[in-house]
ZAMAR-110084 format. One record per atom (N, C-alpha, C, CB): residue in three letters; atom name; x, y, z. Coordinates in pm, whole numbers, plus 32768, in hexadecimal, padded with zeros to 4 digits. Glycine has a CB too. Layout:
@rest ala; atom CA; X X; Y Y; Z Z
...
This chain:
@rest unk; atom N; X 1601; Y 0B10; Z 5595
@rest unk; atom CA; X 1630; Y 0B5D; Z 5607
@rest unk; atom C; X 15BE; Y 0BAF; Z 5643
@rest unk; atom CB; X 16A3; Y 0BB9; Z 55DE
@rest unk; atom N; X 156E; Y 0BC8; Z 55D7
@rest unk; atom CA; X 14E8; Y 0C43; Z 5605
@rest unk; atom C; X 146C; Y 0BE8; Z 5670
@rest unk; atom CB; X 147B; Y 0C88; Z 5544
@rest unk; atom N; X 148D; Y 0B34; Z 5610
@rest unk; atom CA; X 1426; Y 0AEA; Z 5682
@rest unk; atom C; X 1466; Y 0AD6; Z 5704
@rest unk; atom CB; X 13F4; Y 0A51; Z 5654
@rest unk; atom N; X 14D1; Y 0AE6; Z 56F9
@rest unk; atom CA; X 14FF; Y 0AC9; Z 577F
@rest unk; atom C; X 150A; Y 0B2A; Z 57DD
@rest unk; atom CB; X 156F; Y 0A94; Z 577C
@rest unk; atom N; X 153C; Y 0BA2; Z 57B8
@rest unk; atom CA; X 14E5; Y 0C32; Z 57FA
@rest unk; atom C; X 145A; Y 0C29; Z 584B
@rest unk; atom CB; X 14B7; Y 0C94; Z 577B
@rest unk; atom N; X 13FC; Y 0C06; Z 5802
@rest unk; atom CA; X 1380; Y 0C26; Z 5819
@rest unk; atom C; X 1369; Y 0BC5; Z 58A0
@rest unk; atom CB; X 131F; Y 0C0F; Z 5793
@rest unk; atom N; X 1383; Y 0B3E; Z 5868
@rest unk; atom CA; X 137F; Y 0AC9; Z 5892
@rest unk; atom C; X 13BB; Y 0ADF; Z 593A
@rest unk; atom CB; X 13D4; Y 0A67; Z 5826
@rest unk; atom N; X 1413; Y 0B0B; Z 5939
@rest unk; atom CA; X 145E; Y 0B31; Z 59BB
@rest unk; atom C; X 13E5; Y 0B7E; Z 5A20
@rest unk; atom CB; X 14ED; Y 0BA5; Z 5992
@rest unk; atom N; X 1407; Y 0BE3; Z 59B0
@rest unk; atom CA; X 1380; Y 0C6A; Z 59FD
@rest unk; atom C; X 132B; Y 0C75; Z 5A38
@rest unk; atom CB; X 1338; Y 0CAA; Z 59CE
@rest unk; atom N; X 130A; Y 0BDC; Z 59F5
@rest unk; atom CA; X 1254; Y 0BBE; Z 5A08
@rest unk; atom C; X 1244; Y 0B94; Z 5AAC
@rest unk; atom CB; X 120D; Y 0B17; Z 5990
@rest unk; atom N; X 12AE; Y 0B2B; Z 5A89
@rest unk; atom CA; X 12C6; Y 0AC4; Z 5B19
@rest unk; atom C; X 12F2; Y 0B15; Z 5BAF
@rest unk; atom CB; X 1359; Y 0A4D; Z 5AF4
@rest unk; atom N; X 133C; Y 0B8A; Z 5B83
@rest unk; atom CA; X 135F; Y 0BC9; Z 5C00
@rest unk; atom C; X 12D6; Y 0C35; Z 5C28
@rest unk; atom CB; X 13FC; Y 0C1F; Z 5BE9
@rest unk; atom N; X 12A4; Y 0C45; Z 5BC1
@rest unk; atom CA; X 123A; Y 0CA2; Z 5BF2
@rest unk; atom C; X 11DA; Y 0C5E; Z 5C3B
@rest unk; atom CB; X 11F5; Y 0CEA; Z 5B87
@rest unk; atom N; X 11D7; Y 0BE9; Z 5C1C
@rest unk; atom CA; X 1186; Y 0B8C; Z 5C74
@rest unk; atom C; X 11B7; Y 0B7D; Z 5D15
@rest unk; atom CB; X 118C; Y 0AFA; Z 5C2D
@rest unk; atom N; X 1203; Y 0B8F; Z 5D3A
@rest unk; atom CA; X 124C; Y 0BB3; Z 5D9C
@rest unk; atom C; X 1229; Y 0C04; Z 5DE5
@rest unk; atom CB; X 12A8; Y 0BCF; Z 5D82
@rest unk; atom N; X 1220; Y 0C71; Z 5DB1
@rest unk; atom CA; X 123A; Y 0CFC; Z 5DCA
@rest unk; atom C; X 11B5; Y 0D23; Z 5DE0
@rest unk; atom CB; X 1284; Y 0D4D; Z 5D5C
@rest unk; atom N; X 1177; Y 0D2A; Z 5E80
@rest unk; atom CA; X 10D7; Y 0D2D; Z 5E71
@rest unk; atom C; X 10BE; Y 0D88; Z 5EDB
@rest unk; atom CB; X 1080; Y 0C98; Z 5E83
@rest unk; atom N; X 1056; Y 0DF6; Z 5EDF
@rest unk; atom CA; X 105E; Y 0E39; Z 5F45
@rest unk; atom C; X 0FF8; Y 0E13; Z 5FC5
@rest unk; atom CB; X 1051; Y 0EB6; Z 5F15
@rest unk; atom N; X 1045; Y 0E0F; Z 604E
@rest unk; atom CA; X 0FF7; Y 0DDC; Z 60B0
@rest unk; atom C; X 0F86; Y 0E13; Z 60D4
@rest unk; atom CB; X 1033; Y 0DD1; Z 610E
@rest unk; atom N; X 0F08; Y 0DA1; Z 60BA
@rest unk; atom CA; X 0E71; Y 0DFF; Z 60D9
@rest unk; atom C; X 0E3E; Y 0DD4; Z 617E
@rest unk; atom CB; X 0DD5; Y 0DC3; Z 6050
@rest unk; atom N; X 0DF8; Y 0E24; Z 61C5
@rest unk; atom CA; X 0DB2; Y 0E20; Z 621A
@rest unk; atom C; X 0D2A; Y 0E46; Z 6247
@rest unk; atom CB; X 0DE7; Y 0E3B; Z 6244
@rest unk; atom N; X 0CA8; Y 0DF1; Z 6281
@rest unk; atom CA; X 0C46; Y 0E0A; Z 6259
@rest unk; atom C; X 0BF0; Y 0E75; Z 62CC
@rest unk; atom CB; X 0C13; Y 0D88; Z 6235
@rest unk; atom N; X 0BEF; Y 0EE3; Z 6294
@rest unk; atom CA; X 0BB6; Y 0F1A; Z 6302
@rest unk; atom C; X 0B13; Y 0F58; Z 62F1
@rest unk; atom CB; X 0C1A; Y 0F85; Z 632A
@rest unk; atom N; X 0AC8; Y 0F27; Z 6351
@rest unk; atom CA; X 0A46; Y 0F52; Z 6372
@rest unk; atom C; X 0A0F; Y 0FB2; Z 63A9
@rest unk; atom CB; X 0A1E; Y 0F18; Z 63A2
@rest unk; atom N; X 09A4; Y 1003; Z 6379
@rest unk; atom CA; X 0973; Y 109B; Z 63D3
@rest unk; atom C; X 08CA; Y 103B; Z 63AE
@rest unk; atom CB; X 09A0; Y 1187; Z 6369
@rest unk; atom N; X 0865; Y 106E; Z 6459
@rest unk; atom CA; X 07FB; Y 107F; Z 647D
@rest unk; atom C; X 07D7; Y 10F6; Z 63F1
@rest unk; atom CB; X 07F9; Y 10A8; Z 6524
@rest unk; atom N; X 0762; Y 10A4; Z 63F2
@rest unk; atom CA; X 070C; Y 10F1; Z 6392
@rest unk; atom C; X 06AE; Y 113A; Z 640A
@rest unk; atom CB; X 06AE; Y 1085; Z 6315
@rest unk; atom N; X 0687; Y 11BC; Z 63B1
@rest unk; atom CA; X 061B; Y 1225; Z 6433
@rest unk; atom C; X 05B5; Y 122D; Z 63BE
@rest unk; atom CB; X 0663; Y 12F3; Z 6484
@rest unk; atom N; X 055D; Y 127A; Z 6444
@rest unk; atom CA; X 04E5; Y 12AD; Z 63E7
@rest unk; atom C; X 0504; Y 1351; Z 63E6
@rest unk; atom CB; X 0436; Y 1283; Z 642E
@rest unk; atom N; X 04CE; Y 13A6; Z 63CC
@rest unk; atom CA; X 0487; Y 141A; Z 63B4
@rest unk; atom C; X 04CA; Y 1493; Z 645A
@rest unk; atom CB; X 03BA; Y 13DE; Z 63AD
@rest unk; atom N; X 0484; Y 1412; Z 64B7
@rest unk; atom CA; X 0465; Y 1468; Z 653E
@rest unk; atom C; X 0518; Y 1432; Z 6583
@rest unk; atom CB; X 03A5; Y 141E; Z 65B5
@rest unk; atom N; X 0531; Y 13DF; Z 6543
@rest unk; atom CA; X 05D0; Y 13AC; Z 6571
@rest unk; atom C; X 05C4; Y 1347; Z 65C7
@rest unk; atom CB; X 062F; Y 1418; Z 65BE
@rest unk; atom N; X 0562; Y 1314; Z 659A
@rest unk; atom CA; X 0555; Y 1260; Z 6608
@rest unk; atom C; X 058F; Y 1203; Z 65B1
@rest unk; atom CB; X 0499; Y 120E; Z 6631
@rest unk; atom N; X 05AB; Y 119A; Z 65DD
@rest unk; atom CA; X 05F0; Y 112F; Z 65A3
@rest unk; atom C; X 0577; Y 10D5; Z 654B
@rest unk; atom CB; X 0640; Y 10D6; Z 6620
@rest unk; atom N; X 0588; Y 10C3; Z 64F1
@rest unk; atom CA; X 050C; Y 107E; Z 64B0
@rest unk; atom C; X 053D; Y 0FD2; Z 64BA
@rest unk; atom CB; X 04EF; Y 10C0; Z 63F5
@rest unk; atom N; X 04BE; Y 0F8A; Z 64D5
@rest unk; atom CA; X 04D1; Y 0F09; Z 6502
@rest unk; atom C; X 049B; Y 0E94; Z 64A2
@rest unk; atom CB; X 0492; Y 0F02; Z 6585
@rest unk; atom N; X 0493; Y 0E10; Z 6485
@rest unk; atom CA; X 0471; Y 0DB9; Z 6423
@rest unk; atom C; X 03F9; Y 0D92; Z 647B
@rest unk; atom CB; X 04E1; Y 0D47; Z 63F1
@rest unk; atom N; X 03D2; Y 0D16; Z 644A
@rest unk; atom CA; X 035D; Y 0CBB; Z 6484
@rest unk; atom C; X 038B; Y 0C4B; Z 650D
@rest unk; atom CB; X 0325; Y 0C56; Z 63F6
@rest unk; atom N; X 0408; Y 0C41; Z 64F1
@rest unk; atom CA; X 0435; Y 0C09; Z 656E
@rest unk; atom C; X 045D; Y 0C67; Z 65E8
@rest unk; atom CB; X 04A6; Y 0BB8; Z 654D
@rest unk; atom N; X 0458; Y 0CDC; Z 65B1
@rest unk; atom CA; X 049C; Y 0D35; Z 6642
@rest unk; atom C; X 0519; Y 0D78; Z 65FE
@rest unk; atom CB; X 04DB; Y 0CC0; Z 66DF
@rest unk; atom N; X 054B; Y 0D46; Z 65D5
@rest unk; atom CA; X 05D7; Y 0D6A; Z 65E7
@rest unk; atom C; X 05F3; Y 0DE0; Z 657A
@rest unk; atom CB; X 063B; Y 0CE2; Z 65D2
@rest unk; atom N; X 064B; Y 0E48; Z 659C
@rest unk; atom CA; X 0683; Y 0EE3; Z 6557
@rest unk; atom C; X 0692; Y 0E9B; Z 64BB
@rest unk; atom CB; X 0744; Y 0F35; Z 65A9
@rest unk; atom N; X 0647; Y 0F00; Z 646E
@rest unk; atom CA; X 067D; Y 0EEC; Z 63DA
@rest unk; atom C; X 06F1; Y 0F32; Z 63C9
@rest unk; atom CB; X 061E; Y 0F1A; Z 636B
@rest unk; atom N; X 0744; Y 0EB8; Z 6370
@rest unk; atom CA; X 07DA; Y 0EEA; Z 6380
@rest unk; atom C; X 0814; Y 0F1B; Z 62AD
@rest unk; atom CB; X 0851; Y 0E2E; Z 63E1
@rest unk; atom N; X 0842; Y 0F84; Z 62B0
@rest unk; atom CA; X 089F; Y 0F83; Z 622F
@rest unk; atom C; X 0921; Y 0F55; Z 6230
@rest unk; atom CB; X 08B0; Y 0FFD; Z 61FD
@rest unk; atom N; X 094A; Y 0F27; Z 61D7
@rest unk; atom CA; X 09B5; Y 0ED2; Z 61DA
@rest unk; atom C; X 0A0B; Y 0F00; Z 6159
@rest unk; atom CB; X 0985; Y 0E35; Z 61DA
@rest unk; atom N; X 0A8E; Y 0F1B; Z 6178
@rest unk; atom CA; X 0AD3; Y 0F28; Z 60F5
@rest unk; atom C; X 0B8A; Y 0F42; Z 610E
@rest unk; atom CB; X 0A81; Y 0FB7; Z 60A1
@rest unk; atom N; X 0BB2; Y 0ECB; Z 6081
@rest unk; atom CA; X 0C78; Y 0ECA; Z 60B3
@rest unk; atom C; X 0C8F; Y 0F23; Z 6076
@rest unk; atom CB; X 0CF6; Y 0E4B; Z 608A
@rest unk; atom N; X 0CEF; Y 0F20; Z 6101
@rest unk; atom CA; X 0D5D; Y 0FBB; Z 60CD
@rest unk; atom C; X 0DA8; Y 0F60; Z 60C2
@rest unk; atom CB; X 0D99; Y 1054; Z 6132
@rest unk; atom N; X 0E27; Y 0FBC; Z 6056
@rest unk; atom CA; X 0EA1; Y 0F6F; Z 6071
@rest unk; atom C; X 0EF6; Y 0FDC; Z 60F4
@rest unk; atom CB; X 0F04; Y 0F59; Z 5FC4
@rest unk; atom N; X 0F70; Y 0FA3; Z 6125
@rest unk; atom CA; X 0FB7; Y 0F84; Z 617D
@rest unk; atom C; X 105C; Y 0FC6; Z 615C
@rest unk; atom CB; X 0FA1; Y 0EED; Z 6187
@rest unk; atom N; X 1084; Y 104E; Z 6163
@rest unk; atom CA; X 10F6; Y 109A; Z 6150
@rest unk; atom C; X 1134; Y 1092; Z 618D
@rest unk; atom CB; X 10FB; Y 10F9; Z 6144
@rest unk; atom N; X 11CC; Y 1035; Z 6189
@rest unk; atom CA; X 120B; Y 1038; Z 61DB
@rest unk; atom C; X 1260; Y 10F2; Z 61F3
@rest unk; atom CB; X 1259; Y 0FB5; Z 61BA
@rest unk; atom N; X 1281; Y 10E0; Z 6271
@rest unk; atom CA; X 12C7; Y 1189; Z 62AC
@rest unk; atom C; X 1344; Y 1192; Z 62E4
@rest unk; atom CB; X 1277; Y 11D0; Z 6327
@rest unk; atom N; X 1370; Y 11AC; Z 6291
@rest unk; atom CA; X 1433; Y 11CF; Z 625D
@rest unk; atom C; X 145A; Y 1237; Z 62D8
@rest unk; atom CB; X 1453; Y 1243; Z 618E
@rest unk; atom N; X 14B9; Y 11E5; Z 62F2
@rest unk; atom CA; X 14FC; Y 1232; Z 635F
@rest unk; atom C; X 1563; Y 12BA; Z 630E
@rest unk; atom CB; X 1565; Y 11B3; Z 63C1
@rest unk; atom N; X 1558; Y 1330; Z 6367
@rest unk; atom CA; X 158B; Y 13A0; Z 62F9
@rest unk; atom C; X 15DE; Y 13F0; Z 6345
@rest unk; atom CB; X 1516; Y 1401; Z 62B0
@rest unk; atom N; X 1643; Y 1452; Z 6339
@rest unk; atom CA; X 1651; Y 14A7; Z 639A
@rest unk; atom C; X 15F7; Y 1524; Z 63A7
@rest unk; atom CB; X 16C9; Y 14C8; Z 6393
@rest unk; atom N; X 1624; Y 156C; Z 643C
@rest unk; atom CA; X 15AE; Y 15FC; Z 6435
@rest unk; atom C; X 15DE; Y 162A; Z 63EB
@rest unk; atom CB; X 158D; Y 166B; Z 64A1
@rest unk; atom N; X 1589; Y 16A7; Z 63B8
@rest unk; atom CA; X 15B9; Y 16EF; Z 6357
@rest unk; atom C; X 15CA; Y 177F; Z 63A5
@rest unk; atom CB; X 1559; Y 16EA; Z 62D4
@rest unk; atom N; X 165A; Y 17E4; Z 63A1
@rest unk; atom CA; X 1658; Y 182C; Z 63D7
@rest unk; atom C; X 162D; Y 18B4; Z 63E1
@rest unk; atom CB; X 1696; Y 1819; Z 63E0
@rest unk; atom N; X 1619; Y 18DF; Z 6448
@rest unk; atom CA; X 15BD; Y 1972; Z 647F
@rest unk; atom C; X 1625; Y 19DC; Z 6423
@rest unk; atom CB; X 15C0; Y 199B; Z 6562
@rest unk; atom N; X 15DE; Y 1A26; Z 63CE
@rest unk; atom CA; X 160B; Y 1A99; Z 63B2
@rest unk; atom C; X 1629; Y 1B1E; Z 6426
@rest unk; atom CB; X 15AF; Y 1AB7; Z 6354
@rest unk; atom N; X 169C; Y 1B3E; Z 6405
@rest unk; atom CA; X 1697; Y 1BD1; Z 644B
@rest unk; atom C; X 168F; Y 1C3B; Z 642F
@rest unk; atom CB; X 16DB; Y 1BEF; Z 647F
């Protein structure tokens, strides 16, 4: 019963994945210029976020 627990667990967690998106920022220098490669083009950082979905809620009300 305990393998079949796990066994279950495993498979839905596989499922269950949080949505990433890849977002990039210009690298600068010092003086705040965009620093560039050998071809020209902006050196870029790169790194996934994941992706929170946003729950609809009610307001919450004004004290008096």
């Amino acid at each position: 019963m305990k393998k079949l627990l796990l066994v279950t667990g495993l498979c839905l967690s596989m499922f269950v994945q949080a949505e990433t998106t890849k977002v990039c920022v210009d690298v600068k220098d010092k003086a705040g210029q965009v620093v560039k490669d050998k071809a020209g083009k902006p050196k870029q950082n790169c790194k996934e976020m994941k992706v929170h979905k946003k729950l609809e809620g009610t307001p919450v009300p004004v004290k008096k």
